[in-house]
C-alpha positions in Angstrom: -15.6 -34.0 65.9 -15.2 -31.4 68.3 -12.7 -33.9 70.9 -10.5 -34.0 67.8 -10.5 -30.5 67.2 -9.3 -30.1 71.1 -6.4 -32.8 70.3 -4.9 -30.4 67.3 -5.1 -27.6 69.8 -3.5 -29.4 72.6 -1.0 -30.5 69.9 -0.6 -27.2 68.9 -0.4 -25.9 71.9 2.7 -28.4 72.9 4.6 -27.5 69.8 4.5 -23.7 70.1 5.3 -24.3 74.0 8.5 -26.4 72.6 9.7 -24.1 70.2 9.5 -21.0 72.6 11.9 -23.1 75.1 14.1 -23.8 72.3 14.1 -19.9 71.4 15.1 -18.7 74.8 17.6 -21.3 75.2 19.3 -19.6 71.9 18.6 -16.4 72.7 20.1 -17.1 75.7 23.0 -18.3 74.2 23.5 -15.8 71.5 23.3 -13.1 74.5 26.3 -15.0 75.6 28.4 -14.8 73.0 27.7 -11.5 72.7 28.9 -10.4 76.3 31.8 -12.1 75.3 32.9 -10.3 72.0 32.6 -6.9 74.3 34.0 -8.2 77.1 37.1 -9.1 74.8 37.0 -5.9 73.2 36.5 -3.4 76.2 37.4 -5.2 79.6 41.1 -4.6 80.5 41.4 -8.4 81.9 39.4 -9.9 79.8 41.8 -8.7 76.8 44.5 -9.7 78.2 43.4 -13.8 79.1 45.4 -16.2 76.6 44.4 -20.0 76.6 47.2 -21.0 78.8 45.9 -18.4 81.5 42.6 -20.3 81.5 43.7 -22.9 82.0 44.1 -22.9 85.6 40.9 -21.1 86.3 39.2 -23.8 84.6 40.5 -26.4 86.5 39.3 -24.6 89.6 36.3 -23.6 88.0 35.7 -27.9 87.3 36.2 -28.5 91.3 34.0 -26.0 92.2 31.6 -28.0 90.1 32.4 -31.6 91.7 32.0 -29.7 94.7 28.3 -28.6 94.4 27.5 -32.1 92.9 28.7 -33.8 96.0 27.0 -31.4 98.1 23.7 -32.2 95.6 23.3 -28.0 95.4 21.1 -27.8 92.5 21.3 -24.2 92.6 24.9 -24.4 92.9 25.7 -26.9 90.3 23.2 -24.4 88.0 26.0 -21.4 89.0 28.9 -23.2 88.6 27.7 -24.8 84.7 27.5 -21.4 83.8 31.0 -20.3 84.6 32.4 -23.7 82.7 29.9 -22.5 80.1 31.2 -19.0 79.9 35.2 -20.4 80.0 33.9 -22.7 76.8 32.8 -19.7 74.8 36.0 -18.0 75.6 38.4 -20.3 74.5 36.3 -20.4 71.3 36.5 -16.3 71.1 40.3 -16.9 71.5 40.2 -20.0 68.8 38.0 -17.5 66.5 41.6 -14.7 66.8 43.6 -17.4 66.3 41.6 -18.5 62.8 42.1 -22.0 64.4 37.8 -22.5 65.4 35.3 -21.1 66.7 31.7 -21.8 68.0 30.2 -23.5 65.6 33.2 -25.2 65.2 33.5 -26.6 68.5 29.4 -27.6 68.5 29.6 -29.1 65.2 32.9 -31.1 66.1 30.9 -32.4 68.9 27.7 -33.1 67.3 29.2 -35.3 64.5 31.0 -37.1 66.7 27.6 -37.8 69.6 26.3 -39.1 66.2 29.2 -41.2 64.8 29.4 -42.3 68.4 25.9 -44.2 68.7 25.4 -45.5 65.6 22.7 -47.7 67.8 21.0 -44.4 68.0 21.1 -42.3 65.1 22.0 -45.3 63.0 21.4 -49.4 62.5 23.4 -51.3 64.9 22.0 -52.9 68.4 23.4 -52.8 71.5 22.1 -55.3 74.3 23.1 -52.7 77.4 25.4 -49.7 78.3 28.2 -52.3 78.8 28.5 -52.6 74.5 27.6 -49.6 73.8 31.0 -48.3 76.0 32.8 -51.1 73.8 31.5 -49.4 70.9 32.1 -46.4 71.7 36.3 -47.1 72.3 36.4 -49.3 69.2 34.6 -46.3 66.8 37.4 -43.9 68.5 40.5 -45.8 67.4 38.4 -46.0 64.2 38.0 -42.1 63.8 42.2 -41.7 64.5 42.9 -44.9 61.5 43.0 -47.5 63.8 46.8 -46.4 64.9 46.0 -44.8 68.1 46.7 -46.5 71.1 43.8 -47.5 73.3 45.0 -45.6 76.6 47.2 -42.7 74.5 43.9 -40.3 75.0 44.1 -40.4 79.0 45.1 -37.0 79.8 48.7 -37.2 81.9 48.2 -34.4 83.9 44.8 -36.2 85.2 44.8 -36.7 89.1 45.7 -40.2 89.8 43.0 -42.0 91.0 40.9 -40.3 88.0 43.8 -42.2 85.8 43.6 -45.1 87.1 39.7 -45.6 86.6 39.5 -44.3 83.7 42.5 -46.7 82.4 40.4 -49.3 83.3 37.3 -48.4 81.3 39.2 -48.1 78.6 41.0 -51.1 79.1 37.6 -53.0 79.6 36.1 -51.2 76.6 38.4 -53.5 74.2 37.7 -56.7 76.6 40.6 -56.6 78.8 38.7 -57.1 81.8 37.8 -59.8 84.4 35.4 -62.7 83.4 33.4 -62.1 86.9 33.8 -59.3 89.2 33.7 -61.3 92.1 37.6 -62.5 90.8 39.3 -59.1 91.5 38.7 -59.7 95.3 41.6 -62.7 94.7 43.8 -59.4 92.9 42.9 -57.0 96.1 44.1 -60.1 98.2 46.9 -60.9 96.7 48.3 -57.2 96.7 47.6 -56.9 100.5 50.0 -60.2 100.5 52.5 -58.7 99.0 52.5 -55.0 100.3 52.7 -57.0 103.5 55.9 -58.6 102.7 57.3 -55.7 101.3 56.6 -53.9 104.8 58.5 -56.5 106.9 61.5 -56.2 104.5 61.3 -52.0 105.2 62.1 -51.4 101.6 60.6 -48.4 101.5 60.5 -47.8 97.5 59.0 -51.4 97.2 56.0 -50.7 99.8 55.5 -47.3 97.8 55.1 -49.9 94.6 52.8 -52.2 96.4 50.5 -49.5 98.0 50.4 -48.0 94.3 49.1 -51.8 92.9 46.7 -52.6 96.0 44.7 -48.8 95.6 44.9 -49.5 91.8 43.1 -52.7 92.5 40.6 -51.5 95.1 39.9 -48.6 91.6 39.2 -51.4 89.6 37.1 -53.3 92.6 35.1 -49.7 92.6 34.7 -50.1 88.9 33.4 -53.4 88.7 30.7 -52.3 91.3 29.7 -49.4 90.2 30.9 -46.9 92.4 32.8 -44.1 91.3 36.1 -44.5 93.6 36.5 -40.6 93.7 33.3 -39.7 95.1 33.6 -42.4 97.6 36.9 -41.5 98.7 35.5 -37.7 99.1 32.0 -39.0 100.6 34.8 -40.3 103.4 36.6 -36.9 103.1 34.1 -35.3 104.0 32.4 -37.4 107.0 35.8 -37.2 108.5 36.3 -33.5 108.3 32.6 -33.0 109.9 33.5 -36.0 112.8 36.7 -33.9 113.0 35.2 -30.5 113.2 33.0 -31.8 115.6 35.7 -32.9 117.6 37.7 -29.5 117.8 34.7 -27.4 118.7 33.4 -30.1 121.4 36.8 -29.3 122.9 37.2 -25.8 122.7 34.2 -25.8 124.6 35.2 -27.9 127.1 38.7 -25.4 127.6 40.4 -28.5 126.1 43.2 -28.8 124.2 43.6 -31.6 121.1 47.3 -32.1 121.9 47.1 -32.8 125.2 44.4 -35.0 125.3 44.5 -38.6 125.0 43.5 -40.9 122.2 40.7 -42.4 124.1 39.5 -39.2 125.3 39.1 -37.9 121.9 37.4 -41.3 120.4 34.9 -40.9 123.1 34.2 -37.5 121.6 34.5 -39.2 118.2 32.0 -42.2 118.8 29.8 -39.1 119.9 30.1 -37.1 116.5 29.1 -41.2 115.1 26.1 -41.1 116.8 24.5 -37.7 116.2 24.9 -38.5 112.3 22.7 -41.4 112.3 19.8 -39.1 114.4 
């Protein structure tokens, strides 16, 4: 008797301790939005902002983001959520002037569609693995728009390029258009090397521009297939070569050396150096 009296109040317990999260997470938020409304109203810069000014801070404000995420700065990635978060409530303050939307609008908008989205979660249909469940996923889009949509007219143009091209691929694969195996796009990645290579022996310079384009759209979809996001790899490799680098320009100025007058096996020997002390 008295065991299950200590369950309820454990239970209880657990459910009170939920709901008081859930309180300061919207009081939190409300606080927010309220900031916002006098910020609008009383802050000389804040009144004069327009969608189109954002823009550009928002864009920075997404790198700075990508950034801390790379770096794995949990604290940073914490700071830089909230300044995307307080950009999101803005544009709805400025949706809300408009009388286009406003919060609730924009949560609700995204609600329905997280739930129209996974019908194998919120409603009857099985998936077998996250591979269907991105097919589902396009096919219910093109669905939402009548079926006349295009499958690749919702990739932003102004997206970076190598961004594009994987995500022109998921979408492409989310309808089927993919390879059988992934082992097969090696054969692709091969067979653009071949022809970039002819290309650079005829010196047709708006050919090989073609040809590189195809062989790093191929080495995307070889990322892809594997499971690596081809962005962070390519800054993972960014960044080791700015620290090898970095390393290099400071062993010199030490030494009363100078990078341009050095020779290329001088400075690999520096280089190899830089190599080594990572792997300490």
């Amino acid at each position: 008797m008295f065991k299950h009296l200590y369950k309820n109040k454990d239970l209880n317990f657990g459910l009170h301790r939920i709901i008081d999260m859930m309180k300061e997470k919207l009081d939190a938020f409300a606080r927010l939005l309220d900031i916002m409304d006098e910020l609008r109203e009383k802050c000389p810069w804040d009144k004069e902002q327009t969608l189109e000014s954002l823009r550009k801070l928002t864009i920075e404000e997404t790198y700075e983001l990508a950034d801390a995420i790379l770096n794995n700065d949990l604290n940073g990635i914490k700071k830089e959520l909230g300044d995307l978060m307080l950009h999101i409530v803005f544009y709805a303050k400025i949706g809300s002037e408009k009388g286009a939307f406003d919060m609730a609008d924009v949560l609700n908008s995204i609600n329905e569609k997280l739930i129209y989205r996974h019908p194998h979660v919120f409603g009857k249909i099985d998936v077998a693995n996250a591979r269907e469940v991105e097919q589902n996923w396009e096919t219910l889009k093109l669905k939402e728009k009548g079926g006349n949509t295009r499958v690749l007219e919702g990739v932003p143009a102004a997206m970076p390029s190598m961004v594009k091209a994987n995500r022109i691929q998921e979408k492409a694969s989310g309808v089927g258009f993919d390879w059988e195996y992934k082992e097969q796009v090696w054969d692709k990645v091969k067979e653009e090397i071949n022809e970039l290579s002819v290309e650079i022996e005829n010196v047709d310079k708006d050919k090989i521009e073609g040809e590189f384009g195809d062989l790093f759209f191929a080495m995307v979809n070889a990322a892809r297939l594997y499971g690596i996001d081809p962005e962070a790899a390519l800054e993972r490799t960014n960044l080791k070569f700015i620290k090898r680098f970095n390393y290099l320009e400071s062993q010199t100025l030490q030494k009363g050396l100078d990078l341009k007058k050095m020779s290329l096996a001088e400075m690999d020997v520096i280089w190899d150096e830089a190599k080594r002390l990572e792997r300490i």
